[in-house]
N, C-alpha and C positions, 0 to 999 in steps of 0.2 A: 657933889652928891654921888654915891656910891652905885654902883650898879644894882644890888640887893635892893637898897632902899628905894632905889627909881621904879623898879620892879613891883615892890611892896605897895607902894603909891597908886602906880598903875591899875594892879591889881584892886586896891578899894574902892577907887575911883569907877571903875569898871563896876563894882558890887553896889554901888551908890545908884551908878545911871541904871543899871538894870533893875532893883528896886523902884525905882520910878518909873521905867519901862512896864514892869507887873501891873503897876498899882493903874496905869492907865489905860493897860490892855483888858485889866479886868473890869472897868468902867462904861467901857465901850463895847461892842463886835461891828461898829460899823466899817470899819477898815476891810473885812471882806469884801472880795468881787472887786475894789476898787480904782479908780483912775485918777494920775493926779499930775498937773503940770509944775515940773522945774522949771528952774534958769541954769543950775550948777550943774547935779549931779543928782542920780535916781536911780530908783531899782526897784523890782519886783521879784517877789518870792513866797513859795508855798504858804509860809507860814507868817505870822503877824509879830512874833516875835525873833525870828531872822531878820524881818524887814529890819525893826527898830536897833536891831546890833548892827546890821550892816549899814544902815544911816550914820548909827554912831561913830561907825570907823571915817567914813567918808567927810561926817565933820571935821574929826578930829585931825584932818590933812592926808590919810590911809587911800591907795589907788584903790581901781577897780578888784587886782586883783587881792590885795590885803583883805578889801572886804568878802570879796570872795571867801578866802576862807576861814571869815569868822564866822560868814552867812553858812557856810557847810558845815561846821561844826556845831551850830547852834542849832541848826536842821536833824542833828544826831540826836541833840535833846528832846528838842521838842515837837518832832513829828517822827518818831520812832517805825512808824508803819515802812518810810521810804527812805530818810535822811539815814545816815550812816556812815561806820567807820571799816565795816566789815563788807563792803561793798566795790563798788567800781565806777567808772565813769568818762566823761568824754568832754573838753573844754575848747570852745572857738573863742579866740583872743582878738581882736584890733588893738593893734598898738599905734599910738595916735604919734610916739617921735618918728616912727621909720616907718609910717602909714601901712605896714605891713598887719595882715591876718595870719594866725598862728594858730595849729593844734595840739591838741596832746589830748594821747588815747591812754588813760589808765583803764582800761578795763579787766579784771580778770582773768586768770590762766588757768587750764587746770591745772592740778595738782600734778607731779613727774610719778606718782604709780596710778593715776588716773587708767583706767582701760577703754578699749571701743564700745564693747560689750557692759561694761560694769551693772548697768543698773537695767536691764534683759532678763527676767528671772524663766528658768527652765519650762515654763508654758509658754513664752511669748509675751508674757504682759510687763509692766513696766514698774518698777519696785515702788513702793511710798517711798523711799529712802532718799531717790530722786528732788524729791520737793521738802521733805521735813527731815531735820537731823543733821548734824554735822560733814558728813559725804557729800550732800547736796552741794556746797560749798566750795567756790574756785578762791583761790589767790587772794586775799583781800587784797585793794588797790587803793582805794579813796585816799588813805594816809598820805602814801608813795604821793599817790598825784597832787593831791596836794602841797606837801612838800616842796618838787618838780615844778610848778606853777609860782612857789612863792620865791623862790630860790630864783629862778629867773625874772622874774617880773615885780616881784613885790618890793615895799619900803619900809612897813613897820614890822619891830620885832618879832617874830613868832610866837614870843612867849606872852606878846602882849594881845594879842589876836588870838588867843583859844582863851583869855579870862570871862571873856562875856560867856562864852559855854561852860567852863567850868561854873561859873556862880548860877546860872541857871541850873545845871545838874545838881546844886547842891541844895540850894534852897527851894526848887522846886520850878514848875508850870503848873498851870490850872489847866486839866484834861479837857476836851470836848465830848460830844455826842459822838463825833466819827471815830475817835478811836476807842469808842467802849463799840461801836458796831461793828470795826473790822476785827476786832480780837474776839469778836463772839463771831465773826465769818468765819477767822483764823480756826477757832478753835473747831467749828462743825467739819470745815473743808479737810483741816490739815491737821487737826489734833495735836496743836503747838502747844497746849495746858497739859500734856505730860510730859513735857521737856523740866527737870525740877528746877533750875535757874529762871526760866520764862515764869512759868505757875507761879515762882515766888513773887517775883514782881510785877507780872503783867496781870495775875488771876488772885488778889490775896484772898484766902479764905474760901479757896475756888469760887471766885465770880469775876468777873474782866474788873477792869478800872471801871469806875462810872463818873459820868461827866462831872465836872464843877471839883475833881479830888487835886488835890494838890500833891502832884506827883516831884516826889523827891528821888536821884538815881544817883546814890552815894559812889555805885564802884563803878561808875561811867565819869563821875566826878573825880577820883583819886587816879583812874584810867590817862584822861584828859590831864592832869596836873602833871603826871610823868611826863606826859606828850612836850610837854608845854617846856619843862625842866630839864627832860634829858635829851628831847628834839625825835624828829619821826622815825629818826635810824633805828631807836630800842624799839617800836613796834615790831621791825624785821628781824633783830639782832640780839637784843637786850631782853631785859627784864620780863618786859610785855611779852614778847613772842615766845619765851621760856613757856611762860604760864597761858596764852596760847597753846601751844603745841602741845603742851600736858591736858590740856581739859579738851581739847577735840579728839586728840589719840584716845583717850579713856572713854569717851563716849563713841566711839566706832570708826572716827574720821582718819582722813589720808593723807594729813596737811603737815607736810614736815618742816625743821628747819633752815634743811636748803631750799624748799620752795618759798618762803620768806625771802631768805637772805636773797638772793638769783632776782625777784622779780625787784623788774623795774618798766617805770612807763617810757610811753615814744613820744617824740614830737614828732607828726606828721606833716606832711603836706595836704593843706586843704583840697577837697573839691570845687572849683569855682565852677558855676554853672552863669554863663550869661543871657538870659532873659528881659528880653525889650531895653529899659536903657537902666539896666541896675545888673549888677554883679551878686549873685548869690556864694557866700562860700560857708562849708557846709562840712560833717568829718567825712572823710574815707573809709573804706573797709576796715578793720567789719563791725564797724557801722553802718545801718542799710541810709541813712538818712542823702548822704549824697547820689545814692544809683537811683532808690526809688523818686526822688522830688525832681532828680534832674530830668530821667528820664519819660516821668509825667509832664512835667512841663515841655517837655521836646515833641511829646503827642500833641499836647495841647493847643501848643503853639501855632499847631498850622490849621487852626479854625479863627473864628471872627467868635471869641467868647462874648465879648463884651453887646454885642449886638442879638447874641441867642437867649441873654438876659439873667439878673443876678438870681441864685438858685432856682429857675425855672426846669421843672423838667427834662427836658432837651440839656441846659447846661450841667443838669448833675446828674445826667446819662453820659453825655463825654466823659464828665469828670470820673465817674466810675468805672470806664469801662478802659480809661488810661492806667486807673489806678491797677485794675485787674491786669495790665500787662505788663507794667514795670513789677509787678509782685513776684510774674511769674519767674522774672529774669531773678528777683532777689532770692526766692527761693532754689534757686538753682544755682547761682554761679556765688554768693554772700559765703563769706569766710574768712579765714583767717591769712593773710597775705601775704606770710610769711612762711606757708602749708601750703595755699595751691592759687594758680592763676586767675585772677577776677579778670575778663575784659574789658578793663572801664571806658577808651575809646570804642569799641565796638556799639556795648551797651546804653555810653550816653551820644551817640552820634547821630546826625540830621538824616543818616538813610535810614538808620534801623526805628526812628521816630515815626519816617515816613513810610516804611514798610509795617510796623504795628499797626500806624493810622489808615492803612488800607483794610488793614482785617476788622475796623469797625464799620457796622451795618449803623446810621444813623437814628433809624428807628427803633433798633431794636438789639436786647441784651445779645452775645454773643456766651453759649458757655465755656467754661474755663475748658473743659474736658474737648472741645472739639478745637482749641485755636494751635495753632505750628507754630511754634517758634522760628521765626527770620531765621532763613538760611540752613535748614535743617529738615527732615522731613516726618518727626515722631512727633507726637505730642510731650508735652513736655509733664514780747516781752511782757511780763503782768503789768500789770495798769500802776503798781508801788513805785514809781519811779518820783523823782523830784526832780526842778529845773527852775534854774532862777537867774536873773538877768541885772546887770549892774554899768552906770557910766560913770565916770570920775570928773570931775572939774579940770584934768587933764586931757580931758577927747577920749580915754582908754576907756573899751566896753569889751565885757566877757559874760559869755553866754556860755552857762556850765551845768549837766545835766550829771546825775549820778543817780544809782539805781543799788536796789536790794532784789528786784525782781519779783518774787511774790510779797505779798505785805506780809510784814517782820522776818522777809527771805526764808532761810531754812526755819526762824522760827527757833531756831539753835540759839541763847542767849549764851555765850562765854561767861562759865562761873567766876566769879572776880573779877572781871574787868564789865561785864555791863553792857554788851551791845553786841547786836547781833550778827551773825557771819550771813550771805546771801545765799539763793536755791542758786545760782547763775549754772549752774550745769544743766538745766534743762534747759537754756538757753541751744545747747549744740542739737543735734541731730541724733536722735538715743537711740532709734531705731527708724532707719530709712522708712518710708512709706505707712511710720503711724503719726500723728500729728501732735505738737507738743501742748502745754497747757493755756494756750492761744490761739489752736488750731491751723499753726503753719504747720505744713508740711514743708520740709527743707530737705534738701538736697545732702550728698556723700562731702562734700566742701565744705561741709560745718560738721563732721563727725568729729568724735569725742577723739584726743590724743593730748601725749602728755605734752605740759607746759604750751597748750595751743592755745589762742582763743576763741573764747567764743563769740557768735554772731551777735547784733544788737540791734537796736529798732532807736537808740537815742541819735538824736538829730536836733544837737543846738546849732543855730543859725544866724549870720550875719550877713546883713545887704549893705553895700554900699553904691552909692549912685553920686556920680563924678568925681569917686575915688573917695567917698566923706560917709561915716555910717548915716543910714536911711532907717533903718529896721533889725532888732536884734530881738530875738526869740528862741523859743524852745516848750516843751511841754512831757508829761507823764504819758502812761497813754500805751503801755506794749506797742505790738508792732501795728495800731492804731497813729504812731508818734509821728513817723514822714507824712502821712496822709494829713494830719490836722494842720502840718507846719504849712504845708502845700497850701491846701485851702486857705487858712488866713492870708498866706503870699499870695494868690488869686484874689482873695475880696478886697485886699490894698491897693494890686498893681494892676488889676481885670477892671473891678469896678471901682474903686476910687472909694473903699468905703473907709468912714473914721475910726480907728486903733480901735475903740468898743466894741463900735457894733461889728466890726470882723473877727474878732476874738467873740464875741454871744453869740453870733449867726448862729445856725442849726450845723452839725455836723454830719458828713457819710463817709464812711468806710469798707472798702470792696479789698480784701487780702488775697485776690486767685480760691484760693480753698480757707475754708468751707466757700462754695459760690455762693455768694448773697449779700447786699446790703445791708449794713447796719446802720439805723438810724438813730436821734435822741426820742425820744415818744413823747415827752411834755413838750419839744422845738420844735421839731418837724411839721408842717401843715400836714394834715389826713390828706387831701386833694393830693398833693405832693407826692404822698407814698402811692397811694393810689393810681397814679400815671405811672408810676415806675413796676407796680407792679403788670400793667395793661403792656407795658415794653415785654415784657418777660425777664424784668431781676425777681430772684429772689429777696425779697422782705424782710427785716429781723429787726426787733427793736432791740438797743445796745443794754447790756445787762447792766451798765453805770454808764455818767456821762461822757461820751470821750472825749478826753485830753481834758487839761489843767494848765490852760497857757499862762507864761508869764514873759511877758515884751517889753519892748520901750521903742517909741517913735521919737527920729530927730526931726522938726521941723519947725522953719523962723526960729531959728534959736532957741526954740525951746525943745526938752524933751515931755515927753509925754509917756508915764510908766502905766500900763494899765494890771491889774492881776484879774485871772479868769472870775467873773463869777459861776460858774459853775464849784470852783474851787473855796477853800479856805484860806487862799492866800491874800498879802495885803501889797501895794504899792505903798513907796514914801520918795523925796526928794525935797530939795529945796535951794 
């Protein structure tokens, strides 16, 4: 048989099970929130129709990482708020031959005429530009990393792992309720309905999508086929990036085609943090996910949690008041690693744990504004991200998180090609000492330069305990994202609780600045908030749920996928 014709086949084949994938996603929504026990292989992911592509690949004999990225590319379809090509992102690997954990940082660059200053307009205030429009926009990476990922790890063809997206792009998804509401936030917040590519397909007739529409995305689909055909080099080099670079130059942007061509991702070395009798490994800068969780957990650690009781009071006073001090480090020293020096031994070390753990009063909140940083004598992401978790019948598990940043990122739709480029430039540090659109204030370490990166709040995660994965996770969530992964690592390895119910528990999140807790208001006990405000935190109920975890537990041979419900995503395996 011919290569063409194997191809051809493939391809139908592909158009067939996806077809029956519709027909029974639209029959059902029970798959949200949901949890489900394998034997072979599983995963969990935002979306209910990733799940069923990435099952498919993993029947079909496709590793962890094949499905990977049919799961990410299906995620560009059909959850367009986070999922993306015009994005970036961050992959923790176990590779189950050489029992080794792997990363690789695609995140974003700026652009090589990016400035420090750029988006500062002559009052002081901070341009719209920053967040809507093509400017906003670093390096897209997703492709790249993906690519990088499959290239090394993967087994089925690439051309045969983007068909499942491609047919979904062409014949369509059935929209939900969430994304006719966040394109009607989009449009109040960010006024993404006068970008004319976006309006055409995300607003027709100017009104958002409305649920139950059968959304068809023709040049996301012809976009994807080239991908598929001429491989991810034309996104940087080819065709694609030609017509790229013509439609973001004409709409204002700064993205040329050496910074295309030039980027590329890293494989990194992981953070391993060990904690009781499991091994957490986690990404590196600038990534905050391994400073901040390690360095919470190194406070944490020298208390008796499990005796101060599961979310009581008292334990989510420590827990907040840790989180306020690894924040403060991340704001400060979080950067680009290859721009300026992170102290990661200093930062995650048993003295500086044990010196933080001094400056907490038991009883009572300490504010951000009066605590010193160790050794020293001054004081010192949007919620659109995706993250979704997968094991193979092979032992290999990958926990991969990718982001647009705000929902529909800039908002910037690429005319002809179909998908959007991300805000990721307010990710940096735009203006020392004002706060970004999360309310980090961050430090000169993460200022705007060209071809640098920018800082990140994604934090997928892999446990392993006596060298065999235990727990693989990740979640959406801005720089809410270390704090959630944290927590569920607490209610696993603190209290003993089961995959569910530490993924449902109630959530809190303490960033340093703004000083104050944020809670879920429908999860939370009032009695709860209510002691915490008598300590002296500050109070805040969380403007959406935070995080959207997506996990998988190994245990007695079984895995165990669960997808948040707070979330719309589904678990599968079998």
């Amino acid at each position: 048989m011919s290569q063409s014709v194997a191809a051809d086949r493939a391809f139908e084949t592909a158009r067939i099970s996806i077809a029956i994938v519709l027909a029974a996603l639209l029959a059902t929504s029970a798959l949200a929130g949901s949890q489900i026990v394998a034997n072979t292989a599983a995963l969990s992911t935002a979306s209910p129709y990733a799940t069923q592509v990435g099952l498919m690949v993993l029947k079909r004999g496709g590793n962890a990482i094949d499905a990977a990225v049919a799961v990410a590319f299906a995620l560009a379809v059909a959850n367009p708020q986070a999922g993306n090509l015009g994005g970036g992102g961050f992959l923790v690997y176990y590779d189950a031959k050489s029992s080794a954990v792997w990363t690789l940082d695609f995140r974003e660059v700026a652009p090589g005429a990016a400035k420090r200053d750029m988006f500062v307009m002559p009052d002081g205030a901070i341009a719209p530009a920053l967040r809507t429009g093509p400017l906003a926009s670093g390096v897209p990476a997703t492709v790249a990393g993906l690519e990088a990922m499959h290239k090394k790890f993967g087994s089925k063809p690439w051309k045969e792992l983007l068909q499942p997206a491609i047919a979904l792009a062409r014949d369509g998804v059935a929209t939900d309720g969430q994304l006719t509401s966040d394109l009607e936030e989009a449009r109040k917040e960010r006024h993404i309905d006068t970008l004319p590519a976006t309006a055409a397909l995300f607003y027709p007739k100017g009104t958002a999508l409305q649920a139950g529409t059968r959304f068809v995305q023709a040049d996301l689909a012809s976009t994807m086929t080239r991908l598929a055909d001429a491989g991810a080099r034309d996104f940087y080099e080819g065709a694609l990036a030609e017509q790229m670079v013509a439609a973001v130059q004409k709409a204002g942007g700064i993205l040329s085609h050496k910074d295309l061509r030039e980027y590329a991702p890293l494989w990194r070395a992981p953070i391993r943090i060990h904690f009781r009798d499991v091994d957490i490994y986690t990404m590196a800068p600038p990534a905050a996910g391994g400073l901040v969780i390690g360095e919470a957990l190194g406070i944490l650690n020298g208390y008796d949690l499990a005796s101060t009781g599961f979310q009581t009071p008292r334990s989510l006073h420590l827990l907040v008041e840790a989180e306020r001090r690894a924040y403060i480090d991340r704001n400060k020293y979080l950067g680009d690693p290859a721009t300026v020096r992170i102290p990661y031994r200093d930062i995650l070390s048993e003295s500086r744990a044990a010196a933080w753990r001094s400056s907490i009063n038991p009883d009572r909140a300490t504010p951000t504004s009066t605590l010193v940083e160790p050794g020293t004598t001054a004081a010192v992401e949007s919620s659109q991200t995706t993250h979704f978790t997968i094991a193979d019948a092979q032992g290999n598990v990958a926990a991969l998180t990718t982001t647009l940043d705000d929902k529909f990122g800039s908002g910037f739709l690429v005319p002809g090609l179909g998908f959007f480029l991300s805000d990721a430039m307010d990710e940096f540090t735009v203006a020392p000492g004002k706060p970004n659109r999360d309310g980090l204030e961050q430090g000169s370490a993460n200022s705007i330069e060209s071809k640098k990166r920018m800082a990140s709040s994604m934090s997928p995660t892999i446990v392993l305990k006596n060298g065999k994965p235990f727990l693989a996770l990740g979640t959406r969530g801005g720089p809410s994202i270390p704090t959630t992964v944290l927590q569920v690592l607490l209610n696993v390895l603190v209290y003993d609780k089961p995959l569910f119910e530490a993924i449902a528990a109630p959530r809190f999140h303490h960033q340093a600045q703004p000083d104050q807790v944020e809670y879920e208001n429908l999860l939370a006990p009032a009695a709860t908030i209510k002691a915490l405000g008598a300590m002296g935190h500050g109070v805040l109920i969380a403007p959406e749920p935070i995080g959207d975890v997506q996990a998988l537990m190994f245990s007695g041979g079984k895995i165990i996928a669960v997808a948040d419900p707070r979330g719309q995503g589904a678990s599968g395996g079998y």
